[in-house]
N, C-alpha and C positions, 0 to 999 in steps of 0.2 A: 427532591428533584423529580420531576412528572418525566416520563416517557417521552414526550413529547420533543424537549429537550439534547436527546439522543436521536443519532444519524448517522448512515451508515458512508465511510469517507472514501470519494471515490478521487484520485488521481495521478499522476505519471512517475512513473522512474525512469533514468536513464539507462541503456541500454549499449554497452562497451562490447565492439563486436558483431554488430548482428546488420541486419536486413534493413533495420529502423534504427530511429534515434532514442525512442521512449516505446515503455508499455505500459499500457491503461493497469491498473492497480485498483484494488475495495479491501475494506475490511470485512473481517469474519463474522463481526457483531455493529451493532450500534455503539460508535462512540458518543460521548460529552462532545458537545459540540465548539465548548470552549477549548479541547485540546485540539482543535482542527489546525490551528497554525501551525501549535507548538508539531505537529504530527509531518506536516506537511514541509517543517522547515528539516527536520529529522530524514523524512524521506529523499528529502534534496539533494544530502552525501551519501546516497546511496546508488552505488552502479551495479548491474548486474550483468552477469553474463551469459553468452549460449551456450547452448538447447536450453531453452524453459520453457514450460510447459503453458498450458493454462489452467489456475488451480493450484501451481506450485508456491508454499510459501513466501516470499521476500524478506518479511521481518516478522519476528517472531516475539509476541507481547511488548508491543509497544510502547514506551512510554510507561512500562509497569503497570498496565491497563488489563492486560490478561485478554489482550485483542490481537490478533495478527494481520497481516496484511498480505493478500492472494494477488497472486495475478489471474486478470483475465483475458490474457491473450496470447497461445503460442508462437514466438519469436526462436528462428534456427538459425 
């Protein structure tokens, strides 16, 4: 598998509670970019709640990838 192939997954969660409805979301590393659905459909049942930060985990090796997924944007 080339580098090339790997990319770093940027998109939203829901956000229960806050200011917004979503916050912008990336991973730590480059994933496969064939697990981008699977990752995305994953991230879908995920809600989070306030204060978070920006920077603060969301999920935590994803997928069994040994990739986590950051927020980047704080929501109070």
């Amino acid at each position: 598998m080339s580098e090339n192939e790997k990319e770093i997954l940027t998109t939203l969660v829901r956000v229960k509670g806050g200011a917004i409805n979503v916050v912008p979301v990336k991973s730590s590393k480059p994933i496969d970019r064939k697990l981008f659905i699977e990752c995305s459909k994953a991230l879908s049942r995920i809600y989070v709640g306030t204060p978070i930060n920006c920077g603060d985990t969301i999920c935590k090796n994803i997928l069994n990838t040994g990739v986590n997924i950051i927020c980047t944007r704080s929501v109070l």
